[in-house]
Each structure stands twice: as C-alpha cells, then as structure tokens.
N, CA and C atoms of all chains as a GROMACS GRO file, in nm:
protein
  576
    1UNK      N    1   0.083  -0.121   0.000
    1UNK     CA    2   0.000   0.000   0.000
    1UNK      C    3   0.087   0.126   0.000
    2UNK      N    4   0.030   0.240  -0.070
    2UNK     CA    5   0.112   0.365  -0.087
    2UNK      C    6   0.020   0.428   0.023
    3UNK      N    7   0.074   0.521   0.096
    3UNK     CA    8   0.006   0.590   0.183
    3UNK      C    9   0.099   0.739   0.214
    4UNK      N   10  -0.013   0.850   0.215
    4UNK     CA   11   0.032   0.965   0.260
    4UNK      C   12  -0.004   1.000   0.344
    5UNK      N   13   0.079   1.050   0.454
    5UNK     CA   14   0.001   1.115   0.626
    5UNK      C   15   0.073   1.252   0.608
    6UNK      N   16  -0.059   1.352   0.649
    6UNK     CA   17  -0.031   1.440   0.697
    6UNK      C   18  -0.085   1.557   0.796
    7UNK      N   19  -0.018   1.608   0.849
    7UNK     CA   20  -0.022   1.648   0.960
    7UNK      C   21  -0.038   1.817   1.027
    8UNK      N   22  -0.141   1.900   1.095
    8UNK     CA   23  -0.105   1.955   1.146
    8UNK      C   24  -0.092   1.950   1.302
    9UNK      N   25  -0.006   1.992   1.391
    9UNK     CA   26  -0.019   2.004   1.526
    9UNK      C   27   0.027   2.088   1.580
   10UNK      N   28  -0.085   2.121   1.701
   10UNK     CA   29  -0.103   2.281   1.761
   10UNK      C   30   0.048   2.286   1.833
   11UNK      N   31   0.090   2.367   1.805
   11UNK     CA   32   0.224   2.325   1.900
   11UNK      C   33   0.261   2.431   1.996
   12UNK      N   34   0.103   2.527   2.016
   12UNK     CA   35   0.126   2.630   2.134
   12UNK      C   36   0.192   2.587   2.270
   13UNK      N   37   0.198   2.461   2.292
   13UNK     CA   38   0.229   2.443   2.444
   13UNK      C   39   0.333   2.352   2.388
   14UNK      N   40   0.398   2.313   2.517
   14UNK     CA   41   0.512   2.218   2.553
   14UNK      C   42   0.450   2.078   2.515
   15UNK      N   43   0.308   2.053   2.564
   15UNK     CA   44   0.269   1.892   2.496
   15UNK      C   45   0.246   1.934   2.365
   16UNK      N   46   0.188   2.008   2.311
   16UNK     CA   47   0.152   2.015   2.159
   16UNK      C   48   0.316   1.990   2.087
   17UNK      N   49   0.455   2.044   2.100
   17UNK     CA   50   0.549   2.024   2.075
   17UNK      C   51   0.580   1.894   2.091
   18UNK      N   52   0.569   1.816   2.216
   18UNK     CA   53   0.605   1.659   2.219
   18UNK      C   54   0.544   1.592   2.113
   19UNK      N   55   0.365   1.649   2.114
   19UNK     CA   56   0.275   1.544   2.027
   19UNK      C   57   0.388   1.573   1.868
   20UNK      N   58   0.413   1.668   1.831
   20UNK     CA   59   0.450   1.684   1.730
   20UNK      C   60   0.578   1.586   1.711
   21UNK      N   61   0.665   1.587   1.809
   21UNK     CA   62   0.756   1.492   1.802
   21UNK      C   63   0.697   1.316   1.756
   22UNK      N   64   0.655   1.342   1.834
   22UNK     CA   65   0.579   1.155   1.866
   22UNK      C   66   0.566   1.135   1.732
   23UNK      N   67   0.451   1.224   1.675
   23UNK     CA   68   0.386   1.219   1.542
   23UNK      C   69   0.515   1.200   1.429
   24UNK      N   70   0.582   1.249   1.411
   24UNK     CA   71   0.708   1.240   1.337
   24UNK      C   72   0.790   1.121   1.336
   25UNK      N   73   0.824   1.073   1.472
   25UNK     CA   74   0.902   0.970   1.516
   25UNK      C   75   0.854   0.871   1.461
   26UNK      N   76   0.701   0.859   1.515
   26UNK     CA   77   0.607   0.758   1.478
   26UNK      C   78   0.596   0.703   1.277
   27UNK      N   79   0.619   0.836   1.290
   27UNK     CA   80   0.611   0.820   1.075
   27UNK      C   81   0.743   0.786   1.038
   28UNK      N   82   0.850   0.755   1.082
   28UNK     CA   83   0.982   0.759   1.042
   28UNK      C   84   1.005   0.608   1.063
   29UNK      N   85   0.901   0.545   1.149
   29UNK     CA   86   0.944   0.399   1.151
   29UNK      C   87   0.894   0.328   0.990
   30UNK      N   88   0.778   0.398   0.951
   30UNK     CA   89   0.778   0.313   0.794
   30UNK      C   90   0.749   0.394   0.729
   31UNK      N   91   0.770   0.516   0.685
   31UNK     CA   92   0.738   0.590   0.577
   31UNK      C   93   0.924   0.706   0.546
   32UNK      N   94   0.872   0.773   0.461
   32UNK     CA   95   0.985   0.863   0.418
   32UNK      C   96   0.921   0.994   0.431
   33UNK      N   97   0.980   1.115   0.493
   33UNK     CA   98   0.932   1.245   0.509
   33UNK      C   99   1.001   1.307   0.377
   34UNK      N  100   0.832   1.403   0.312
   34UNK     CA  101   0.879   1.414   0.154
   34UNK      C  102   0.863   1.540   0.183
   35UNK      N  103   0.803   1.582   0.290
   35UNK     CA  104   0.783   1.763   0.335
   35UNK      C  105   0.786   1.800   0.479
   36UNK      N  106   0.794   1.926   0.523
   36UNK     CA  107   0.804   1.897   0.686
   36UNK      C  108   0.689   1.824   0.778
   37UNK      N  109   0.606   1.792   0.756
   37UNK     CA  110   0.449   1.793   0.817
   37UNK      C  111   0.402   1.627   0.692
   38UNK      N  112   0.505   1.591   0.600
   38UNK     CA  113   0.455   1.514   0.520
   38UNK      C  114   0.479   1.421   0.435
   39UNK      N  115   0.453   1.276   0.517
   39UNK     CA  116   0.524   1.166   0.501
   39UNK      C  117   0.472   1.042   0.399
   40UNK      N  118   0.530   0.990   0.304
   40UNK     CA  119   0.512   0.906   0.225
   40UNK      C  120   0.520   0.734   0.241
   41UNK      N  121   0.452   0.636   0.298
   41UNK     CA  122   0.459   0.533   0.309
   41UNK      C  123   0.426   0.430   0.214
   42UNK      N  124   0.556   0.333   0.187
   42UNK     CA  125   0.493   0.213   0.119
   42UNK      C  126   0.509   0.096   0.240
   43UNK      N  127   0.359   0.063   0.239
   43UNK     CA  128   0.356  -0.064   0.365
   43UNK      C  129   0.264  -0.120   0.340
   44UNK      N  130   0.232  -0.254   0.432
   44UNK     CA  131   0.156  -0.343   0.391
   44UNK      C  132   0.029  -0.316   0.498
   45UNK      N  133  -0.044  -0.400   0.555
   45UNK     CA  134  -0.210  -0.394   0.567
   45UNK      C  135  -0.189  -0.357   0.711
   46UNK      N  136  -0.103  -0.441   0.751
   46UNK     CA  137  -0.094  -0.487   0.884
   46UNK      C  138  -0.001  -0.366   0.977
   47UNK      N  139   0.118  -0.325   0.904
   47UNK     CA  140   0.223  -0.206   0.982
   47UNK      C  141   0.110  -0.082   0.962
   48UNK      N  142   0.043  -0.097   0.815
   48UNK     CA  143  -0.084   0.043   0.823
   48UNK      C  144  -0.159   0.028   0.921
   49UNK      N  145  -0.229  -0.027   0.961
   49UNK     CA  146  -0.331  -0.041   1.027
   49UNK      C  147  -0.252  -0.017   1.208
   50UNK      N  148  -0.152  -0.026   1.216
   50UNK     CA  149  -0.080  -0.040   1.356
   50UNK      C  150  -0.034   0.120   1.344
   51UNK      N  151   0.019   0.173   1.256
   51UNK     CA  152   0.073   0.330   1.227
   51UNK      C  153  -0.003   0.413   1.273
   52UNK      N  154  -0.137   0.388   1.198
   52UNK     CA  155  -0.266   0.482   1.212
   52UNK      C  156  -0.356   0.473   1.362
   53UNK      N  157  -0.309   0.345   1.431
   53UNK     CA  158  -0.372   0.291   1.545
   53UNK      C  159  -0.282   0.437   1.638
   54UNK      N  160  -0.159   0.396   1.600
   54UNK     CA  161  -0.024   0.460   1.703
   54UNK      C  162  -0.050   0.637   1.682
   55UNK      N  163  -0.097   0.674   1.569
   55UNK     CA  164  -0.130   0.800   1.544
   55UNK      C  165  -0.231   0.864   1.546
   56UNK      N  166  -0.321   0.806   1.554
   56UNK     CA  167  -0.480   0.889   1.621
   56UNK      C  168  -0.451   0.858   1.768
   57UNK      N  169  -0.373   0.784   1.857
   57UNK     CA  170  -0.388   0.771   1.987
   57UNK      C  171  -0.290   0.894   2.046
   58UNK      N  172  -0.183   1.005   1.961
   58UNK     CA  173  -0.134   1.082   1.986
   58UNK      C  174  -0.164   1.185   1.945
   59UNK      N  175  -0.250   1.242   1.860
   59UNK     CA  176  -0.294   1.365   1.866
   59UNK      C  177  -0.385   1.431   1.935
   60UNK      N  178  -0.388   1.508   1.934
   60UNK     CA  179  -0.531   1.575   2.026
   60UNK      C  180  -0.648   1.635   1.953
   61UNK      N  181  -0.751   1.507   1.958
   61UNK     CA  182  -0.856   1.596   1.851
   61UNK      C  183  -0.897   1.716   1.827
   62UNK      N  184  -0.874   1.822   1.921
   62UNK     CA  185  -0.896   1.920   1.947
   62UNK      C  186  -0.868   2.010   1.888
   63UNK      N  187  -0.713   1.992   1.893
   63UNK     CA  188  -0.635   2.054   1.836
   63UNK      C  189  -0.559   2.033   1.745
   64UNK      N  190  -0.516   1.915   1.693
   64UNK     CA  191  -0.446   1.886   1.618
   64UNK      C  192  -0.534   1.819   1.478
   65UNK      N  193  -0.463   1.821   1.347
   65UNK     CA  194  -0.536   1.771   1.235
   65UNK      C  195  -0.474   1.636   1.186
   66UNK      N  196  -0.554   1.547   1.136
   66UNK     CA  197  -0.463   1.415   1.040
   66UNK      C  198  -0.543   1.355   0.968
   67UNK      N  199  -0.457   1.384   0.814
   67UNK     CA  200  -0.572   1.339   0.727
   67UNK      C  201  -0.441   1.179   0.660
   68UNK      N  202  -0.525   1.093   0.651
   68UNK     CA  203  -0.434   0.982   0.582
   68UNK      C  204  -0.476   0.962   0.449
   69UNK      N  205  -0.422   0.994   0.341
   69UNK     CA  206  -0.452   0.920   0.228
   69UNK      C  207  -0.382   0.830   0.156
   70UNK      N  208  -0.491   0.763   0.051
   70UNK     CA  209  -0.467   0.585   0.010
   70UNK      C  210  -0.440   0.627  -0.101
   71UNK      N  211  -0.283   0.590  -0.172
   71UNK     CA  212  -0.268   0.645  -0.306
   71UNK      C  213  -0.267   0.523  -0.375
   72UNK      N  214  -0.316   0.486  -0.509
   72UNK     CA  215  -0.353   0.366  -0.558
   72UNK      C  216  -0.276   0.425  -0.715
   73UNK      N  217  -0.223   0.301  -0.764
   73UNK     CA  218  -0.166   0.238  -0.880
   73UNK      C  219   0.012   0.271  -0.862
   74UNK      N  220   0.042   0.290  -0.960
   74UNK     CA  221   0.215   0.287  -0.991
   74UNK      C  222   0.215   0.471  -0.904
   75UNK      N  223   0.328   0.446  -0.870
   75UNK     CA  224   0.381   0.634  -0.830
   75UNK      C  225   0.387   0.718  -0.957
   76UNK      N  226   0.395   0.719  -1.097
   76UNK     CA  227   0.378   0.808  -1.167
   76UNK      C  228   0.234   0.858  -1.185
   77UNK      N  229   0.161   0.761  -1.103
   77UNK     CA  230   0.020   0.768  -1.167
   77UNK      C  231  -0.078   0.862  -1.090
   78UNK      N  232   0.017   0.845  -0.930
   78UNK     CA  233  -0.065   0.939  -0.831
   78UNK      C  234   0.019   1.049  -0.797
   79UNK      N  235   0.160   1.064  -0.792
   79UNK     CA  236   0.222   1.150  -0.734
   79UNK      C  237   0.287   1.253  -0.890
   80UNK      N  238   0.302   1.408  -0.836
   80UNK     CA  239   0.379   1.475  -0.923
   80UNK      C  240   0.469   1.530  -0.897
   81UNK      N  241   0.572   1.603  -0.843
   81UNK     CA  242   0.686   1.620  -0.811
   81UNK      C  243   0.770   1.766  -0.820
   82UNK      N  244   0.737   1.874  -0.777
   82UNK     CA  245   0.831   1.978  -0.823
   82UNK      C  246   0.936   2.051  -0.721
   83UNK      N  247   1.045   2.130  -0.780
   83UNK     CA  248   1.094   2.172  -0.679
   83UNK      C  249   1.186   2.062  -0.559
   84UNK      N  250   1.204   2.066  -0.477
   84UNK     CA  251   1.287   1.993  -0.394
   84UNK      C  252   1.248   1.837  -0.357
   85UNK      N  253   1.311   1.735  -0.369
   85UNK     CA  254   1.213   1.622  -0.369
   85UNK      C  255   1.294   1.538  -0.266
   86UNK      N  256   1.262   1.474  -0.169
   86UNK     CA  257   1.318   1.375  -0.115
   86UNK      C  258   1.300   1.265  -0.072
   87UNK      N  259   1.215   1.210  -0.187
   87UNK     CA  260   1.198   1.097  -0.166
   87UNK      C  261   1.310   0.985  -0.260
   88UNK      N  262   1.310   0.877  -0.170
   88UNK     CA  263   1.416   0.770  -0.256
   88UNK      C  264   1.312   0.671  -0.254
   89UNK      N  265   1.337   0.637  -0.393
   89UNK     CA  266   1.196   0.544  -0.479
   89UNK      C  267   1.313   0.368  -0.480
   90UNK      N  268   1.251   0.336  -0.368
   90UNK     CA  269   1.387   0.169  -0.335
   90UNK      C  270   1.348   0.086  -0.450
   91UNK      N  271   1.229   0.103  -0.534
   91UNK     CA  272   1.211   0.022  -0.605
   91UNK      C  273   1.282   0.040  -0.746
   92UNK      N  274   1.308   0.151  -0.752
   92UNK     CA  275   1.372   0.189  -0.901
   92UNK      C  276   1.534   0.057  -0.866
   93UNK      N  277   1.570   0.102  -0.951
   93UNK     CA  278   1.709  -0.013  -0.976
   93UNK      C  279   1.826   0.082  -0.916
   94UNK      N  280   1.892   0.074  -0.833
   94UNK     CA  281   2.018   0.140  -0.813
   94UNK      C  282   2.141   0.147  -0.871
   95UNK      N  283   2.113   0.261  -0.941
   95UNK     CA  284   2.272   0.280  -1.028
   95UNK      C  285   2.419   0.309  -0.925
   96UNK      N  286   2.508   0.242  -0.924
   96UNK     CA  287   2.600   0.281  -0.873
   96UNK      C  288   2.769   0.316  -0.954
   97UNK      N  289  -1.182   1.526  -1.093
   97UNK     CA  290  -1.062   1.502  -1.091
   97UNK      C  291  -1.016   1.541  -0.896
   98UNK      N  292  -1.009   1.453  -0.830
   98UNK     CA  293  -0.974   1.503  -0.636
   98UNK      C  294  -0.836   1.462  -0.662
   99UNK      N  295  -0.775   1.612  -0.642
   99UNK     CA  296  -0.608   1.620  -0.629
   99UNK      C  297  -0.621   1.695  -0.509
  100UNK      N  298  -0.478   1.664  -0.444
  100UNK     CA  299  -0.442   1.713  -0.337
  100UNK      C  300  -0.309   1.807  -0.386
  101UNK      N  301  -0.281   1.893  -0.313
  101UNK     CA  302  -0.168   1.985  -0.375
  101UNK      C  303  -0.074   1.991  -0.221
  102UNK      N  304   0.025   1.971  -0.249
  102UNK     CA  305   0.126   1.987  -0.074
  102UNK      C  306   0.239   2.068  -0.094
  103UNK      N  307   0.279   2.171  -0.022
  103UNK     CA  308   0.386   2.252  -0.041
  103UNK      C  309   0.434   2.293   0.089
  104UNK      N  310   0.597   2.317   0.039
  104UNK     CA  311   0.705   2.358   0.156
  104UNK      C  312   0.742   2.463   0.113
  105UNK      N  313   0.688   2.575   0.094
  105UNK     CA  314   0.791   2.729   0.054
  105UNK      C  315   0.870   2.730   0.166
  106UNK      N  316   1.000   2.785   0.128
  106UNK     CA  317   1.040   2.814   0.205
  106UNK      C  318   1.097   2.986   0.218
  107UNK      N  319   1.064   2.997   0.352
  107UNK     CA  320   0.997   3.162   0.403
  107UNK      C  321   1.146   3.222   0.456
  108UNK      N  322   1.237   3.215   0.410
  108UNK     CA  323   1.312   3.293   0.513
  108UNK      C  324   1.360   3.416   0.419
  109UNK      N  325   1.320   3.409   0.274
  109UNK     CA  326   1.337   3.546   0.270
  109UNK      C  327   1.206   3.622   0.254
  110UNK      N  328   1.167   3.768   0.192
  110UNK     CA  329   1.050   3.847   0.202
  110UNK      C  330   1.018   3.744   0.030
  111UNK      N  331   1.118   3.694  -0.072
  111UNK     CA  332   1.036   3.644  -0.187
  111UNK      C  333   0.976   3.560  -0.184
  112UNK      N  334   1.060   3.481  -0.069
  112UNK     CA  335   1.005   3.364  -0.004
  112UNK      C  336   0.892   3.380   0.072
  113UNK      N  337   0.863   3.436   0.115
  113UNK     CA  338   0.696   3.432   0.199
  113UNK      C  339   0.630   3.518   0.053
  114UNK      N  340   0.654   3.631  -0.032
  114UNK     CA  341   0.586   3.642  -0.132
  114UNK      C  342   0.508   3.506  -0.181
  115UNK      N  343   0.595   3.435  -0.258
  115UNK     CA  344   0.565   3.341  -0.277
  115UNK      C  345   0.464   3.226  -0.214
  116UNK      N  346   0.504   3.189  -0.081
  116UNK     CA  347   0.380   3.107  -0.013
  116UNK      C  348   0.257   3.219  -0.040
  117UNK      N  349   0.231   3.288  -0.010
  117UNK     CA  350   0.131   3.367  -0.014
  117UNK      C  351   0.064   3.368  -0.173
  118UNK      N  352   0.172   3.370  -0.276
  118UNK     CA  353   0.091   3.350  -0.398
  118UNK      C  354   0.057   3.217  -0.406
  119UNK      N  355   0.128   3.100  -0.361
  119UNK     CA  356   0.100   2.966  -0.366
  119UNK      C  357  -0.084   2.979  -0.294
  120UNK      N  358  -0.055   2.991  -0.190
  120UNK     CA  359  -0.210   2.979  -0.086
  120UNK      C  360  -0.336   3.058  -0.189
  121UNK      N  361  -0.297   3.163  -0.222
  121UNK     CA  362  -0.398   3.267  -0.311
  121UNK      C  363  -0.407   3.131  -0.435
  122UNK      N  364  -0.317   3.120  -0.477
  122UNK     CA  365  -0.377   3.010  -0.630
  122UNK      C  366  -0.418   2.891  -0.598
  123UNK      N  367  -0.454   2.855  -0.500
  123UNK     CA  368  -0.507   2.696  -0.467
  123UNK      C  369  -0.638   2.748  -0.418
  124UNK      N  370  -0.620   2.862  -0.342
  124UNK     CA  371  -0.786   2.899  -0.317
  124UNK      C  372  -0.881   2.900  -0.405
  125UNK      N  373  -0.851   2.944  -0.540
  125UNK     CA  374  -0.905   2.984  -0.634
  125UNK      C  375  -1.011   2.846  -0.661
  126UNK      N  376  -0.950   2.723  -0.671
  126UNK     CA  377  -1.052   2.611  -0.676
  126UNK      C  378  -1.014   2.505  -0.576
  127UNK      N  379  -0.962   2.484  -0.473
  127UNK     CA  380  -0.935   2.382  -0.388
  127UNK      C  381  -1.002   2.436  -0.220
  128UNK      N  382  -0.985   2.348  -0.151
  128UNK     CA  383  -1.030   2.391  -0.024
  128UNK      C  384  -0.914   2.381   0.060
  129UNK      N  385  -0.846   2.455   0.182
  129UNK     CA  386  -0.760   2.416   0.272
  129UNK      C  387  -0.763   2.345   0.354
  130UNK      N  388  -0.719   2.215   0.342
  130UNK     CA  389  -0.770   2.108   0.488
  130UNK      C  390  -0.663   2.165   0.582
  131UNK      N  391  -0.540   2.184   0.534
  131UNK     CA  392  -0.414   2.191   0.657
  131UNK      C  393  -0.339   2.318   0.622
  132UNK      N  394  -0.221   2.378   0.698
  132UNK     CA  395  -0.158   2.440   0.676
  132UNK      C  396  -0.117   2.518   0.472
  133UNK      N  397  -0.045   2.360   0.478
  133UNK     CA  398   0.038   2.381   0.350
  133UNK      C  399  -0.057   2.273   0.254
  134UNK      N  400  -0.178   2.216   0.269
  134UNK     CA  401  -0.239   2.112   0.241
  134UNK      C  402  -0.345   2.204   0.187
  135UNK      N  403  -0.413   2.116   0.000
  135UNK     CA  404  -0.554   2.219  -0.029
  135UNK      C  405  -0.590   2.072  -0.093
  136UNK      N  406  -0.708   2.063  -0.055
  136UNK     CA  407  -0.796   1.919  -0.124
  136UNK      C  408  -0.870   1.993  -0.240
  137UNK      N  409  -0.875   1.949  -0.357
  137UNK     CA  410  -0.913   2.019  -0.509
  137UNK      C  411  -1.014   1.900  -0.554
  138UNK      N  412  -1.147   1.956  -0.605
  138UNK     CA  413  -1.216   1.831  -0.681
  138UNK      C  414  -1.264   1.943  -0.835
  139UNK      N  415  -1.186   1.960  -0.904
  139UNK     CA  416  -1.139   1.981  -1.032
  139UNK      C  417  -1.138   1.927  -1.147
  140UNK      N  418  -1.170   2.012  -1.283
  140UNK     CA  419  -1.193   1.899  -1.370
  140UNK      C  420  -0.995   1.880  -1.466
  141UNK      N  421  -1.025   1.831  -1.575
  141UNK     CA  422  -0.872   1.851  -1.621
  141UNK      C  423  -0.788   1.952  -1.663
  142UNK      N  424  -0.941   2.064  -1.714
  142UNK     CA  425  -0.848   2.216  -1.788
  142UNK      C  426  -0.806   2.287  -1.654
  143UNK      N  427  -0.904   2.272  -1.538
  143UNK     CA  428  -0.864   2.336  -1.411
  143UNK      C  429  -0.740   2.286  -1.360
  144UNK      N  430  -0.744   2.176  -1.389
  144UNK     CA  431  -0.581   2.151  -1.294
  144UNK      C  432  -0.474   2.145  -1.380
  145UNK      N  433  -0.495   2.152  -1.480
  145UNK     CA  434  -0.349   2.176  -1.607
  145UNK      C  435  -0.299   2.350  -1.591
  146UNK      N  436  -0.450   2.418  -1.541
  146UNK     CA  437  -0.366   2.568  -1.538
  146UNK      C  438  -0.337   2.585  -1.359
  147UNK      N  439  -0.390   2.539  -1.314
  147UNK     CA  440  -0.340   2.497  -1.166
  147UNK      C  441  -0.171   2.458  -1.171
  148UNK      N  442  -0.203   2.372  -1.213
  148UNK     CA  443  -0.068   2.326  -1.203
  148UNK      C  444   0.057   2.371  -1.299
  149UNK      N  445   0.037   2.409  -1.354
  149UNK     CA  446   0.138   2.546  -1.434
  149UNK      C  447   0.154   2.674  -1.386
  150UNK      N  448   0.047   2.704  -1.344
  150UNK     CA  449   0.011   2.834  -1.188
  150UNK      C  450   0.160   2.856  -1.144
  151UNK      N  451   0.102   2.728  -1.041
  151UNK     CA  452   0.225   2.657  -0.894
  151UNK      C  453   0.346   2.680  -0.970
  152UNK      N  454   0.364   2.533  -1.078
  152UNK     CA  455   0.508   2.554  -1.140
  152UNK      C  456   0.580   2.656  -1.127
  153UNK      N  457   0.524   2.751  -1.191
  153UNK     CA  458   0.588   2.892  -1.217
  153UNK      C  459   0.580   3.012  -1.082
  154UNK      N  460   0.518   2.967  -0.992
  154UNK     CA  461   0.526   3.025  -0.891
  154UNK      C  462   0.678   2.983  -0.819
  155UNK      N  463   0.651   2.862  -0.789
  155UNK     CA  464   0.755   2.804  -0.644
  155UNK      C  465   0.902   2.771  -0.728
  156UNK      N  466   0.990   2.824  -0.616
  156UNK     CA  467   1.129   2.850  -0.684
  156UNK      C  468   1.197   2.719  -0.650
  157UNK      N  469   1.237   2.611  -0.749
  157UNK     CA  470   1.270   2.492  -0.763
  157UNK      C  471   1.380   2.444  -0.653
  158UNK      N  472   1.454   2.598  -0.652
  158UNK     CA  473   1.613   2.526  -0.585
  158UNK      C  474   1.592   2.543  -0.437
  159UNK      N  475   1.441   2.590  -0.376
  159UNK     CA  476   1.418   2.650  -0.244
  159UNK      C  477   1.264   2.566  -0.207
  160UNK      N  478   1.190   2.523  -0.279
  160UNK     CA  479   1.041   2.456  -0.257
  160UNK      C  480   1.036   2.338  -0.317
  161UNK      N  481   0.903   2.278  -0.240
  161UNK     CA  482   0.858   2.144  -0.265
  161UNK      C  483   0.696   2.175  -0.287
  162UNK      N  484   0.684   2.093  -0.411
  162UNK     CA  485   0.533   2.148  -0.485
  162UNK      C  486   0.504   1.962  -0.493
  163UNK      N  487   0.412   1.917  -0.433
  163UNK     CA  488   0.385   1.801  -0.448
  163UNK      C  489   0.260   1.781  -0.447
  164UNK      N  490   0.206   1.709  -0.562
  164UNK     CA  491   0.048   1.717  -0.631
  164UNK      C  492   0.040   1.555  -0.644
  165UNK      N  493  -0.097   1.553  -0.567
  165UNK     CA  494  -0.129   1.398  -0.594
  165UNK      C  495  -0.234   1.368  -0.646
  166UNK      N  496  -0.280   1.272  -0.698
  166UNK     CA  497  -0.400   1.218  -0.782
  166UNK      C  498  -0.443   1.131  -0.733
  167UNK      N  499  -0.590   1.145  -0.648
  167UNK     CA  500  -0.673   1.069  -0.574
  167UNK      C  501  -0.761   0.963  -0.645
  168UNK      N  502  -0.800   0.860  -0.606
  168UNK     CA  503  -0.880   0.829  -0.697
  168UNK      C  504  -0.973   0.698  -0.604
  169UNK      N  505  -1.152   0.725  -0.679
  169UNK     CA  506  -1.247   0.651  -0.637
  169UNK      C  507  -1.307   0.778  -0.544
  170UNK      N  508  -1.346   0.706  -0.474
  170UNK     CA  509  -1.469   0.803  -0.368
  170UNK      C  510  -1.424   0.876  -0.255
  171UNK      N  511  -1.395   0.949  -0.187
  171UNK     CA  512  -1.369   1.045  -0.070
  171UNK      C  513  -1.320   0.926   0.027
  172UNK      N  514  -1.466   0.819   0.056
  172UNK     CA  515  -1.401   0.737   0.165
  172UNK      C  516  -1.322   0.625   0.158
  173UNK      N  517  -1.244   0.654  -0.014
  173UNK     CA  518  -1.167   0.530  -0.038
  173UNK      C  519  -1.047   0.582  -0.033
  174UNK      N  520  -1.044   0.713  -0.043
  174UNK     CA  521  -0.879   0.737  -0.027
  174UNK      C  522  -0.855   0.872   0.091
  175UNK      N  523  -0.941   0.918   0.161
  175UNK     CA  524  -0.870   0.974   0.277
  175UNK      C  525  -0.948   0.920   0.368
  176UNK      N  526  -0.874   0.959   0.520
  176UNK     CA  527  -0.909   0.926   0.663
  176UNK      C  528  -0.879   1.014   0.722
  177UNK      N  529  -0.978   1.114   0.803
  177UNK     CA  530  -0.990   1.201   0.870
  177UNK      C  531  -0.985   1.214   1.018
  178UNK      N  532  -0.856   1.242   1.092
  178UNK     CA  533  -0.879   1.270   1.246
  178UNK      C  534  -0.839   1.383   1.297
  179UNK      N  535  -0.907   1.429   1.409
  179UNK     CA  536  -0.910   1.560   1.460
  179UNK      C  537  -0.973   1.672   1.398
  180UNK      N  538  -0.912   1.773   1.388
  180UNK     CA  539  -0.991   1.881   1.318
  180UNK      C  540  -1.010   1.867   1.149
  181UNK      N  541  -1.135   1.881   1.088
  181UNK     CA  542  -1.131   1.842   0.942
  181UNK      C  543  -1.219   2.003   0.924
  182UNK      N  544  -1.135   2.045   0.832
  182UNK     CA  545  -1.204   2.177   0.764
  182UNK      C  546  -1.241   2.141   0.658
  183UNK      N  547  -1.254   2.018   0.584
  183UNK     CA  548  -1.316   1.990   0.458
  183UNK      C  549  -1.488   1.973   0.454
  184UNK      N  550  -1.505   2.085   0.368
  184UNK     CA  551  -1.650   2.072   0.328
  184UNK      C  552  -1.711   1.976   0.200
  185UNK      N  553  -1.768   1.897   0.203
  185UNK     CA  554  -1.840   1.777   0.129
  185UNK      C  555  -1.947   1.853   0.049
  186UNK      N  556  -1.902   1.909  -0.047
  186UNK     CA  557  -2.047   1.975  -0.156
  186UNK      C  558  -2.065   1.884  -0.235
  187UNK      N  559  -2.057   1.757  -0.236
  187UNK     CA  560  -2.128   1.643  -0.275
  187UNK      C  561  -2.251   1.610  -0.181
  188UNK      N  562  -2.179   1.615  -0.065
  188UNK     CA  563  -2.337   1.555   0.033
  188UNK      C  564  -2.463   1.626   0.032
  189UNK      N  565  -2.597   1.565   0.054
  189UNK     CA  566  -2.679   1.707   0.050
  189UNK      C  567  -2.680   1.789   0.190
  190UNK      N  568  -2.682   1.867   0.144
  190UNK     CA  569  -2.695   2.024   0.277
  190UNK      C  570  -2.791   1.979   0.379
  191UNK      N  571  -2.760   1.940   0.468
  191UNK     CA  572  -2.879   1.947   0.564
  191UNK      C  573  -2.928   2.036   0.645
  192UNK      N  574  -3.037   2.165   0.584
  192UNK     CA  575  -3.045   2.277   0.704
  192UNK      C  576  -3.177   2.280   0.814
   0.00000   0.00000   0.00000
C-alpha cells in the first residue's frame, strides 16, 4: 500500500510540541518524510493499520489535524513532483 | 478530478513568503484548505493543467517542494480524517 500522512499540530504548548515529536518519530518507523508535516509510506495492511492505530492515539482531537490518504496504482500515476524532492523510490534499480 | 496539492515554501526570505502567499492565493481559487500547506481540489482537467502550471511557475525549484497527488475513487476510499477536518463535502446534500 502507498500511503500519505499528513499532519497539522497545535504546537502552542510544551505537549503540543512533544505530540509533534511523537507524530514524526512515529512516521519515520515506515514511511519517508517528503515535506516537513509530510510523510510518504509504502507498507503493507498490517504495519498500516498499527501506524494509524499509534497515530490517532497521539494527537489531540482538538487541536491537532490528520488526514491519511490511500494512493492507488504505480507512483507516476498518483504522485507529481516539483521543486525539492526527497523521496528515494527503493524500487527503481540502483545505479552505482 | 480530487487532487491534493502539498507545499514547503520556504519563508526565510521576504520572496520567499511572497511566494507562499501567492501559492495559498492560487489553490484557493478552486481547492479547499484542509491543513496548513495542504488544499484538497475536486477539479476537472483544464482546471488543474492551469493549476498546475500556476504553482510551477510560482515556487522556486532550488528553495520549494510542490507536491500534487492524484486521488482516486470516492472520498471514503482514499482519505481518513482525524481531529480537526475543515473539509466541506459539496457532494453531500446540505442538511439545514
């Protein structure tokens, strides 16, 4: 599964700053950060479903926003690209 | 056509916040703001070909990240909404 999370969080206070941490940390175990606030995952049913468990249990509905979206077919098909990019695509072939 | 549009201007000079500011002004024009740097667009194809030539030519390549995605199927097949959602559904009917 291709998946995009992203994120705002209130970060007026000292917990809104942690949540923001968490939230980040939390996305770095299976996805790639392609913007500051916005992370790109390829994973399967099971690490998704545990990610999203781990990340609605740290924000604060209140205050904080998270929208997850399900990107479907090949990456040329959903994503476009300008300007600074950092994502590394593991599936392409590695030239060395 | 539900594209999502994601951007990182980056603000540290006055062209640089020029810029975010023209970015935010040209997504308003037909998208809605769910997040910060986040605009959810349900657009047809001539709208997002000048959309997206807009942006191009707005955001300065060697300083921003302009990342446009292509949603596809129904609202509840490709996003998931937690915490605060500023997205308005002008598909659903109005209930007043």
């Amino acid at each position: 599964m291709n998946i995009l999370i992203a994120y705002d969080v209130n970060t007026e206070t000292v917990e809104g700053q942690k949540r923001l941490r968490r939230v980040a940390k939390a996305c770095t175990e299976y996805c790639q950060r392609v913007q500051k606030s916005l992370f790109e995952c390829y994973i399967n049913a099971e690490q998704f479903e545990k990610l999203e468990h781990l990340l609605i249990n740290i924000i604060d509905n209140k205050k904080d926003s998270l929208r997850i979206y399900l990107l479907y077919g090949a990456r040329e098909r959903f994503v476009r690209v300008y300007g600074i990019d950092r994502y590394i695509d593991f599936e392409k072939p590695l030239i060395l």
